[in-house]
N, C-alpha and C positions, 0 to 999 in steps of 0.2 A: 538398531543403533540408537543409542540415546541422545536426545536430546542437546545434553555439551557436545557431542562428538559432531553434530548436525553445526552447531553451533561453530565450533575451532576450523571445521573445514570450509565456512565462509568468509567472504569476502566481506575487508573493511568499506566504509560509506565512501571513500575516497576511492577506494579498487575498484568498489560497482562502476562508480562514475567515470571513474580512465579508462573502463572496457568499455559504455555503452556505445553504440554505433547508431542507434535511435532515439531521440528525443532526449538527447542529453541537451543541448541548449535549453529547454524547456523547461526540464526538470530542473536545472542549474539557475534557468530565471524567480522558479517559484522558491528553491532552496533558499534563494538570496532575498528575496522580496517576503517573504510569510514572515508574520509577526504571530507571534503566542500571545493572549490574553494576557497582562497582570492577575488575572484572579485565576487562571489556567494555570499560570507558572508557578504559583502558589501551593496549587496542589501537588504538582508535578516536583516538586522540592521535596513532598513528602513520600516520597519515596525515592531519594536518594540513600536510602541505609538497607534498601531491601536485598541489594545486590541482586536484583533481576540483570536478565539479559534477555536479547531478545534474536531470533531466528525469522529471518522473513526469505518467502517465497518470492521470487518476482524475474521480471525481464523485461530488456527495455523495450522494445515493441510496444507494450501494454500501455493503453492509456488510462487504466485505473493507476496503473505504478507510473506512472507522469506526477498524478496529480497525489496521492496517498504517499509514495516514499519520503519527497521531500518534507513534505508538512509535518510528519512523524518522526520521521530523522531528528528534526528542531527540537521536536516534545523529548523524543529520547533524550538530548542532549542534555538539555534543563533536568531532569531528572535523572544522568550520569547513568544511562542507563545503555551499556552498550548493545550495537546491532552489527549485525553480520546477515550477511545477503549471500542466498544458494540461487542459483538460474530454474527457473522451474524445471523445462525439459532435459536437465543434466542431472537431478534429484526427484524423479518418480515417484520413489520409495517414502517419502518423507511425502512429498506431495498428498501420494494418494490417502494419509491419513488425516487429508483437511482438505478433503474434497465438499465442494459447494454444493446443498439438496443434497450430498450423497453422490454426485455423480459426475460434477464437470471442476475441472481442475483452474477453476477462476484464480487470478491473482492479483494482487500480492496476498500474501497471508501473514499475518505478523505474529508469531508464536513466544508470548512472552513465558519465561522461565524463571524461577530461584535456583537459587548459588546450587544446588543439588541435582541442577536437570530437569525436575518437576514442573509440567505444565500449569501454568496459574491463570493465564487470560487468552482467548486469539481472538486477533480482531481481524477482519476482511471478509470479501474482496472490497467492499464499498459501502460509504455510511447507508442507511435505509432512506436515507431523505436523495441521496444523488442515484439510487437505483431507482426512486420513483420517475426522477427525471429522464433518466436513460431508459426507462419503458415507455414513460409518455412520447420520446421523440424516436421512440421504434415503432411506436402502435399499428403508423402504416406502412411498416416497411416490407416489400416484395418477398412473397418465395423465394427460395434458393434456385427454383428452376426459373423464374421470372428473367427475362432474359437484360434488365434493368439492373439487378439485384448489387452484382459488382459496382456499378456505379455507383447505383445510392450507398452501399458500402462504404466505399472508398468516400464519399462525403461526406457520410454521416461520423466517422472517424475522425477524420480533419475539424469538424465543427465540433465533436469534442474537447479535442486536443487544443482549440481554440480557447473553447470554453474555460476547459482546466485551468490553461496557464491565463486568461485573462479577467476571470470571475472569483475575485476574491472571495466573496460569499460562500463560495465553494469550497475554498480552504477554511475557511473559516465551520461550514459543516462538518468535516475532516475533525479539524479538532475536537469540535464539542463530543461527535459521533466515541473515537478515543475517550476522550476525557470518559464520559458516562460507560463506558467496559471498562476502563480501570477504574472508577472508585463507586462505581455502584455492583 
């Protein structure tokens, strides 16, 4: 399937957001709250005539797509650059061709395109500077047999998701991470 067709058969930013059943407060705080750079919005003007569009992978569960949907959503906008959102485990097939290392279906993934279908940039699952973080505050984290394991799980998630929506800095990584795949 190409690309546009991945594309037509997703959902508007406004349809993701009226399905989610997770972390929609959340996402809807950062949507509302993220500011774009003036010198960000600058560039992102320039390519308002490309007529890209964009296909992203995601779900709401995911607290990379907490914090990466909305912030990009914004950027898309300033740049007239529509997005359409497919659920990951309902699109496989699309999935598995932007699989992470090759092997684990991380999301979101943001597959931008021209007017043609043509892949031109993907960015995701997470800037490299908030993966660093998300491995440093895994470092000690238990086996999967460790009989602990679900708990600090379940914590270390929530302090994410804490994170996301309350660490501007962090949207603020989001953008630049973006910015530097699109115009470099």
């Amino acid at each position: 399937m190409s690309l546009i067709t991945w594309f037509e058969k997703g959902m508007t930013f406004k349809d993701y957001v009226e399905a989610m059943k997770v972390n929609k407060v959340e996402l809807q705080t950062i949507y509302n709250e993220v500011t774009i750079p003036e010198e960000t919005q600058q560039k992102l003007v320039q390519l308002q005539d490309k007529s890209w569009k964009v296909v992203v992978l995601t779900a709401d569960w995911c607290g990379d797509a907490l914090l990466n949907v909305p912030v990009i959503e914004k950027m898309m906008e300033i740049a007239h650059i529509e997005t359409r959102f497919l659920i990951r485990d309902e699109n496989l097939e699309l999935m598995d061709q932007y699989l992470t290392n090759g092997k684990s279906r991380s999301i979101p993934i943001f597959v931008f395109m021209d007017e043609e279908g043509n892949e031109v940039k993907v960015w995701g699952p997470r800037a490299a500077e908030i993966e660093s973080l998300v491995m440093e505050l895994k470092k000690d984290f238990p086996d999967k047999e460790d009989p602990n394991f679900q708990e600090k799980q379940a914590a270390f998630f929530k302090k994410m998701r804490e994170n996301f929506v309350g660490n501007k800095d962090l949207w603020n990584i989001v953008i630049q991470s973006v910015e530097d795949r699109l115009f470099n």
